[in-house]
N, C-alpha and C positions, 0 to 999 in steps of 0.2 A: 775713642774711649767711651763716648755717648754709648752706643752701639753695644760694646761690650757690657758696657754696667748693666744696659736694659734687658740684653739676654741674660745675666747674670741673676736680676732680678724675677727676670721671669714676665714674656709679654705673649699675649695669644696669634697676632699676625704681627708680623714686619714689613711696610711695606716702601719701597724704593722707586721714584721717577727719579731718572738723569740718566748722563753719560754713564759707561761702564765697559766690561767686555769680560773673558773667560778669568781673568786674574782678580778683579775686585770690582769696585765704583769707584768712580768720577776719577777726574786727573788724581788730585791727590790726593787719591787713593785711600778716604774716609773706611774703607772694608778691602781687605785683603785674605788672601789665603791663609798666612800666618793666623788672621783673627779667628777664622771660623775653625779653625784646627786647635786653637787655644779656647774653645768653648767647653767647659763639663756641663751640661744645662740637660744631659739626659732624660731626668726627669719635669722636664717642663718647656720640650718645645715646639716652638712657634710656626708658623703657616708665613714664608717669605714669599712675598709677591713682587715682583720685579722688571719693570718696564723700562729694561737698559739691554742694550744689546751681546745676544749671544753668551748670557752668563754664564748658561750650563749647556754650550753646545757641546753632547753628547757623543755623539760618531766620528770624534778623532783618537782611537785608541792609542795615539803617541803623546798624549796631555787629557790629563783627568780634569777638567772645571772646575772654579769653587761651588757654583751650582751644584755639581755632583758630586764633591766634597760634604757641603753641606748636608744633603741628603744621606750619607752612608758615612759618615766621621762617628768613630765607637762610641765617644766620651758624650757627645750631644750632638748640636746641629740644630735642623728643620724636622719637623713631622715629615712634611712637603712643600713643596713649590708649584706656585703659578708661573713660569719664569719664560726665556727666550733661549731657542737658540741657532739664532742667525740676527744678521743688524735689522733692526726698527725703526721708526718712524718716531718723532715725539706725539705730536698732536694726535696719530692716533693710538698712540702707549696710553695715554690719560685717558681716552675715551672710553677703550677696553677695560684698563683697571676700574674705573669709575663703575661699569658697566658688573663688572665682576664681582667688586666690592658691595655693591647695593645686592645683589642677588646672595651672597653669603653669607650675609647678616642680618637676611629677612626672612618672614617661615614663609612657606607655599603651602599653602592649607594646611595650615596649622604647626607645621613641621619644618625644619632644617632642610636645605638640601642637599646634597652628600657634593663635595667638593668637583668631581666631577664634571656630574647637572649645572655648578653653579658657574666653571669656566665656559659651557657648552652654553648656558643661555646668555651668560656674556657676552660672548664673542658672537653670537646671532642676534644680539641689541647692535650693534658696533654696524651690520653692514660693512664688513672691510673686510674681504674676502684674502686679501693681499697680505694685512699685517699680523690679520689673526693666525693664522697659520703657520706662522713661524713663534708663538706660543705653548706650550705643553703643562702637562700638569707633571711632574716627577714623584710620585706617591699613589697611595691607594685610593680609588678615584671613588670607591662607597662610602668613603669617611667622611664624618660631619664635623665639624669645626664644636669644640667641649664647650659650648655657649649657656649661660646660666637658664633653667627648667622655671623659674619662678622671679617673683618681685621683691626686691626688697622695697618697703614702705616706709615714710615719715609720717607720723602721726601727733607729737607733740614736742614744745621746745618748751624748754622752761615751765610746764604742767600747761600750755596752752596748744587747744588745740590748732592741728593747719588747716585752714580755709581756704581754699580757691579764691584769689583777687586779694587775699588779707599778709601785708607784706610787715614779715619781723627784720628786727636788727639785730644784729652781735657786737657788742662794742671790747677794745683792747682791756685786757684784764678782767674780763667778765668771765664768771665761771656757768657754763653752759650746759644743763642737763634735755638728751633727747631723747625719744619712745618712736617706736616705729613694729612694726612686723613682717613678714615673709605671707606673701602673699601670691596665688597661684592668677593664671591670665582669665578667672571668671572673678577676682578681687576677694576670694576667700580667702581667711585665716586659714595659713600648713599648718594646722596642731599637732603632729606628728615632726615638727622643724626639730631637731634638737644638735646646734654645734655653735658657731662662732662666727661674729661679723665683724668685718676687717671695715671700717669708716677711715676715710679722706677725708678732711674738709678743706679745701683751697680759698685762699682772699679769692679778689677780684682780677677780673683780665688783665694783663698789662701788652700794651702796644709795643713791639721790638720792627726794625729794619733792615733789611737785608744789606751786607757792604758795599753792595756796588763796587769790587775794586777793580775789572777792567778797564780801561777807557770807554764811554760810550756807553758800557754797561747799565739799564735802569735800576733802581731801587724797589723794591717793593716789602708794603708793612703788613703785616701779621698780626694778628693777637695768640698769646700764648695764658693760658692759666695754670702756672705753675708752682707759684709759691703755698706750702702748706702750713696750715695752721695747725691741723694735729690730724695724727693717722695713728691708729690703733688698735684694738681686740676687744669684743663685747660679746658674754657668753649669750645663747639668742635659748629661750626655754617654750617649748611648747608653740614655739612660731612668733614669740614675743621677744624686743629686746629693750636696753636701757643703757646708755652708756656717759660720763660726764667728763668736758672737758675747760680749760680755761685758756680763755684767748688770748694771744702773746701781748707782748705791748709791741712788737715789731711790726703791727700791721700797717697796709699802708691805709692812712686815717684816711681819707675821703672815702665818700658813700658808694658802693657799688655792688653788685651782685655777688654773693661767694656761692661755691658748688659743693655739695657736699653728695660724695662720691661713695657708693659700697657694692661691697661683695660678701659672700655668705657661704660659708658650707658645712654641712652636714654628715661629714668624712662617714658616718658607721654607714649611711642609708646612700651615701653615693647619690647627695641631690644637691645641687645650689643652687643661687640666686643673685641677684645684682638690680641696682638701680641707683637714682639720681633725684637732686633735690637742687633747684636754681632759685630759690622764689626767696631766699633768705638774704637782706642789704647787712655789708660789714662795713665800719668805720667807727669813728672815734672814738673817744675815749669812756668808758664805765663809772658813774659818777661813784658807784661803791666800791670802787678798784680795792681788788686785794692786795694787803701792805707784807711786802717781802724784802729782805734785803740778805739773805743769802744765798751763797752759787750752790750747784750742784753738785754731788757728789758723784766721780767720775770713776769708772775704774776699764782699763787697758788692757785686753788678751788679746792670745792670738788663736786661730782653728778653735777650742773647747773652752771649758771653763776649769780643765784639768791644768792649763798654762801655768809655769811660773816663772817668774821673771826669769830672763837670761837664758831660757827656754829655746829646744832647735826644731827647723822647721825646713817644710822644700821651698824654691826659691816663687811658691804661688798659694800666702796662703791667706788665708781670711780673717780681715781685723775686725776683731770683737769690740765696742765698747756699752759697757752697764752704763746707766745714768741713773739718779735716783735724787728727787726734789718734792719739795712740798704741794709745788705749785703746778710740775709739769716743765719739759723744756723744751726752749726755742729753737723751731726749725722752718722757720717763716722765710729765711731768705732776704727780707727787705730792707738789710740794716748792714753797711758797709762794715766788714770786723766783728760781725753778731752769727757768723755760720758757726754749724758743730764743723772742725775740719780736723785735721789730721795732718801733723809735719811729720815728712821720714829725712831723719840723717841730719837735724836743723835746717834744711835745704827748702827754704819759704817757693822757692819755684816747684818741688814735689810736695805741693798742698792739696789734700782730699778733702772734698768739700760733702760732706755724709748726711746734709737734711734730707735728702729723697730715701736714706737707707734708714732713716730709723724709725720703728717701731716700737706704743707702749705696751706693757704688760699688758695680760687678760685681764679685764674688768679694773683696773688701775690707772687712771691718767697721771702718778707721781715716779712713774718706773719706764724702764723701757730699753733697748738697746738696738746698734745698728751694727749690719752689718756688711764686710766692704770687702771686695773681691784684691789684692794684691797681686802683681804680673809683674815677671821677669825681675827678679832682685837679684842682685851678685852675692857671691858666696861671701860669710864671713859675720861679724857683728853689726846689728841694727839697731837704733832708735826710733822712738813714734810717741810725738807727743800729739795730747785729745785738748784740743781747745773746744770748752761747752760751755752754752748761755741757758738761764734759766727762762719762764715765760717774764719776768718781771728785770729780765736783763741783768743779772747779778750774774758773773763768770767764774769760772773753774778750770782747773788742768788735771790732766790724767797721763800717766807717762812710762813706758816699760821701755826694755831691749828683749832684744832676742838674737838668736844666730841661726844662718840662713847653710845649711848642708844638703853638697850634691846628692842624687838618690844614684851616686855610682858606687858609693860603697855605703854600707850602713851606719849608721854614729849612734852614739848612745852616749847619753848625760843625766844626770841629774839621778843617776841610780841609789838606792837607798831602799832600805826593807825598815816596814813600819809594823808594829813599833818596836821601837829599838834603845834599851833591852826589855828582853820580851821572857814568859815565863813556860807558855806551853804552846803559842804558835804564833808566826809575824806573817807577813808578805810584801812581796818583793815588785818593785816600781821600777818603772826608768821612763827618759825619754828618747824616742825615735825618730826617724823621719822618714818610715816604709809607711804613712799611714791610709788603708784601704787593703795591703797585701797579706797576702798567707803567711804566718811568722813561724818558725819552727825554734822557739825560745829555749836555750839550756841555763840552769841556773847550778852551778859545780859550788860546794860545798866542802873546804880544807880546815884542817887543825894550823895553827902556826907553825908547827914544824913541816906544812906541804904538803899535809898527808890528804888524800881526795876520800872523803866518807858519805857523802850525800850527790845524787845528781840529780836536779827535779827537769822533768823533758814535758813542754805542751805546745801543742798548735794551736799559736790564735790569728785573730782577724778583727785589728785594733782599728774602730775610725776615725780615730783621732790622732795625734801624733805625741800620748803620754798614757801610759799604762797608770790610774790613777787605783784609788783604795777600791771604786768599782768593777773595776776588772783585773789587779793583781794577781800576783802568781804565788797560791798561798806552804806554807810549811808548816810543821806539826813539831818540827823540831828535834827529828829523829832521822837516826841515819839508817842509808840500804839494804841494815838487817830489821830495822822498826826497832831497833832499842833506842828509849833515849839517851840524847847527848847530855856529857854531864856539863854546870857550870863553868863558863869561861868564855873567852875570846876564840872568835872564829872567824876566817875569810873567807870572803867569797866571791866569784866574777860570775858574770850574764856575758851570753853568747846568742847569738840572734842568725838567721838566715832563711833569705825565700828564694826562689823560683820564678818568681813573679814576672820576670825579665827573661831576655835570652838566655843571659849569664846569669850564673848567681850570685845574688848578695849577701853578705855576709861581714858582722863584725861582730867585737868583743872589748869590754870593759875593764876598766883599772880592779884592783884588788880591793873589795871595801870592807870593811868590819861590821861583826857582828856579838852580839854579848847573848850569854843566856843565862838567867836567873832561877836557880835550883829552890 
C-alpha cells in the first residue's frame, strides 16, 4: 500500500534491494503484478531500479514480467528501469546500484547523464563482469532523469538573516515566517523565476527497528524523517519567495534538527528547482503561543468539487478532503489519535491515515486539502468519515456517502436541470460513472401527455464523474421547430452511451420534471 500511495503521489525513482523474481518482490509479495497494473501515474513516472532477481526477464514469450508490464502498462507504470533479468547476487546488487545511483544524480561537466552512460559507468565502477550483465536498462537509454536546473535558497526566518555556523530554533505553536530565492549553480538570483514553491518542513529524525521476526534473524535501526510539520504552496515572484507557517503543538518537544525540504517550478518557462535546509533546531514550546480553541472546518468529497453527497462513483476513486482553520492543521504525526485519517464503512481497521497527502492552499497556511487514492471498493453504498486536528490540537469531523457503480453498464443519478422553473433557458446536470470517456449524451424532451418535442444530442468528455453548472448541457427552451414552448410542466429523461469499451455502454434515466415560466 506504501508503494502504491508513493506512485500515486508521484516519486522521481523507485528503487528496490531484496528477494523478488518475474511476478513481484519479496516473499510477501510487498509489489505485485495486480499493483503495477492498478497504477494511472501516466503523467508522472518514476525511474525503478531493482536489484532483485529476473524481474523483467524478457525472452520468455509465454509470460510477460511485471518488469515489462511496468514498462509498457497504458494507464502509467515506469519511464524505465535499471532492473535484472536473470538471478543476482546480493552483495553485488548493492554495489552496482550504489554505483549507478551516485552516477545518476551527479552532473559530468556540468550536465546530467543520459540514463544509459549512467548504468554503463556503473556497472564498470562495480568490476563485476559476472552480475552486471545480467542487468539492462528497459527504456530510452539518451534520457536524463527531469532533475531540478537550479537552487532553491533560504535566506531569512523570521526577518533574520541565515548565517553559516548560526543555528535558529522553531518552537510548538510559533508562527514562522520564511524568505528564500531560486537561485542558478554560479548563486545568482533567476529573475526571470516566476511560479510556485511546494516547502516540506519535517521535525527531527526519529530512530525505528527493523522486526527481526525470523529466529536468528538480526535487527537493525534506521533513522527515518518523516513526520511533517507543514507542506504547502508559495507563489515565488521574480525568483523571490515568502511563505508563513505555524508550528503544531504535536512536535516532538526535544531539541533537534528539522529539514526543510523544497521544490519549485515555473510551468510557463518549463524550469525548476529544489533544495534543502538542516541547520534550523525544533523543540519546545513558543512562550507566545497562539491561543486557539477551535477545530477545523472539514468538508468530505469525492473525485471533484462537483460531488454531492450520496453521489456515484467507480469502485477507485479519490477522496477529496477541504480543511479550513485559523491557525493551520495538524499533520505532524507525533500524537497517538491526533492523525488527519479517514474511516470507510465505521470499519476502524479500514483507517487512512492522510498527513503525507495534504497540502495548503497557494500563499495561505489556514487552508488546504488532501488528497487519497481509493482501490477496489465493492459495489453499493459507502461511508467516509474525516477525522481532523488543528495545529493547536482542537478536533473536527467531516462525513459523506456515496455509491460505488460497476463501469459495466452506465448509472446516472442525481439528474436535475437548473434552474428549475426557469423563464428562457436552464441546463441540464447528472451524475455518472464513465468518468474520462467519450459520452454521446441525449437529453429527449415530452409534454405530459408523451408527446416527444425536443431532443438535445452532444458529445462530451467529462473528467469528472458529475456534469456540474460548468459543463452542462444547456436549453433555450424551444422545441425542434425553435418555436417556443408555452408555460407548463414538462418531462424529460437523459440517455448516455460510449464506445469507450469493447462493448457499448449505455444507460438512461427516470422521467424528471420540468416547469417553464411564460
Amino acid at each position: 500500500e506504501a508503494i502504491n500511495n508513493n506512485i500515486f503521489k508521484g516519486v522521481a525513482a523507485l528503487v528496490y534491494l531484496g528477494h523478488g523474481g518475474t511476478k513481484g518482490w519479496a516473499q510477501e509479495r510487498v509489489l505485485k503484478i495486480e499493483d503495477i497494473l492498478s497504477w494511472e501515474n501516466f503523467d508522472k513516472l518514476p525511474l525503478i531500479i531493482t536489484a532483485t532477481c529476473s524481474f523483467a526477464a524478457y525472452d520468455n514469450p509465454a509470460f510477460t514480467s511485471a518488469g515489462e508490464l511496468a514498462l509498457i502498462h497504458d494507464k502509467g507504470g515506469a519511464i524505465a528501469l535499471f532492473t535484472t533479468v536473470r538471478p543476482v547476487f546480493a552483495n553485488a546488487n548493492e554495489r552496482l546500484t550504489r554505483t549507478s545511483m551516485d552516477t545518476l544524480f551527479n552532473k559530468l561537466g556540468g550536465d546530467l547523464p543520459a540514463m544509459g552512460e549512467a548504468l554503463r559507468l556503473g556497472k564498470n565502477k562495480t568490476n563485476d563482469n559476472t552480475n552486471s550483465r545480467k542487468y539492462s536498462l528497459l527504456g530510452d537509454p539518451s534520457q536524463h532523469m527531469a532533475l531540478p536546473a537550479h537552487n532553491v535558497v533560504m535566506t531569512k526566518i523570521d526577518e533574520q538573516e541565515l548565517s553559516v555556523g548560526v543555528q535558529d530554533t522553531i518552537r510548538a505553536l510559533q508562527k514562522v515566517t520564511v524568505e528564500g530565492e531560486i537561485r542558478d549553480d554560479n548563486g545568482n538570483v533567476v529573475e526571470d523565476f516566476n511560479g510556485v514553491l511546494y516547502p516540506t518542513i519535517y521535525d527531527k529524525k526519529v530512530m525505528y527497528r527493523t522486526l527481526s521476526q525470523d529466529p536468528g534473524s538480526p535487527y537493525f535501526d534506521f533513522d527515518l524523517q518523516k513526520n511533517i510539520i507543514f507542506k504547502g504552496r508559495a507563489s515565488v515572484v521574480n525568483g523571490r519567495f515568502q511563505y508563513t507557517f505555524v508550528v503544531p503543538k504535536d512536535i516532538n518537544y526535544a531539541f533537534g534538527k528539522s529539514k526543510f525540504s523544497y521544490y519549485a517550478a515555473d510551468e510557463l518557462a518549463f524550469v525548476d528547482a529544489a533544495g534543502n535546509y538542516r541547520e534550523i533546531y525544533v523543540g519546545g514550546t513558543d512562550p507566545n503561543a497562539l491561543a486557539d480553541d477551535r477545530g477545523p472546518d472539514v468538508e468530505v468529497l469525492l473525485n471533484d468539487e462537483n460531488f454531492v453527497f450520496g453521489g456515484i462513483t467507480n469502485e477507485n476513486p479519490t477522496l477529496i478532503v477541504k480543511l479550513k482553520d485559523d491557525n493551520g492543521i495538524n499533520v505532524a504525526g507525533n500524537s497517538i489519535g491526533h492523525d488527519l485519517a479517514a474511516i470507510l464503512d465505521e470499519d476502524s481497521k479500514n483507517t487512512h491515515i492522510l498527513n503525507d497527502f495534504y497540502e495548503s492552499s497557494l500563499d495561505d497556511y489556514t487552508s488546504g486539502e488532501a488528497r487519497f487514492p481509493l482501490s477496489n471498493l465493492a459495489e453499493g453504498r459507502h461511508q467516509v468519515k474525516v477525522s481532523a486536528w488543528d495545529v493547536a490540537n482542537n478536533p473536527a469531523e467531516g462525513y459523506t456517502e456515496f455509491v460505488v457503480v460497476s463501469n459495466a453498464v452506465a448509472a446516472l443519478d442525481h439528474v436535475l436541470n437548473y434552474p428549475n422553473p426557469f423563464t428562457s433557458s436552464t441546463c441540464f446536470m447528472f451524475e455518472h460513472n464513465l468518468s474520462g470517456a467519450e459520452m454521446d449524451v441525449v437529453v429527449q424532451i415530452y409534454t405530459v401527455s408523451g408527446r416527444l418535442i425536443k431532443t438535445l444530442q452532444q458529445r462530451i468528455i467529462s473528467n469528472g464523474f458529475r456534469l456540474g453548472t460548468d459543463n452542462c448541457i444547456p436549453w433555450d427552451g424551444r422545441d425542434d421547430y425553435g418555436d417556443p414552448l408555452a408555460k407548463g410542466v414538462y418531462l424529460y429523461k437523459v440517455k448516455v452511451r460510449t464506445n469507450a469499451s469493447e462493448a457499448a455502454i449505455e444507460g438512461e434515466s427516470d422521467f424528471e420534471k420540468l416547469v417553464i415560466l411564460r
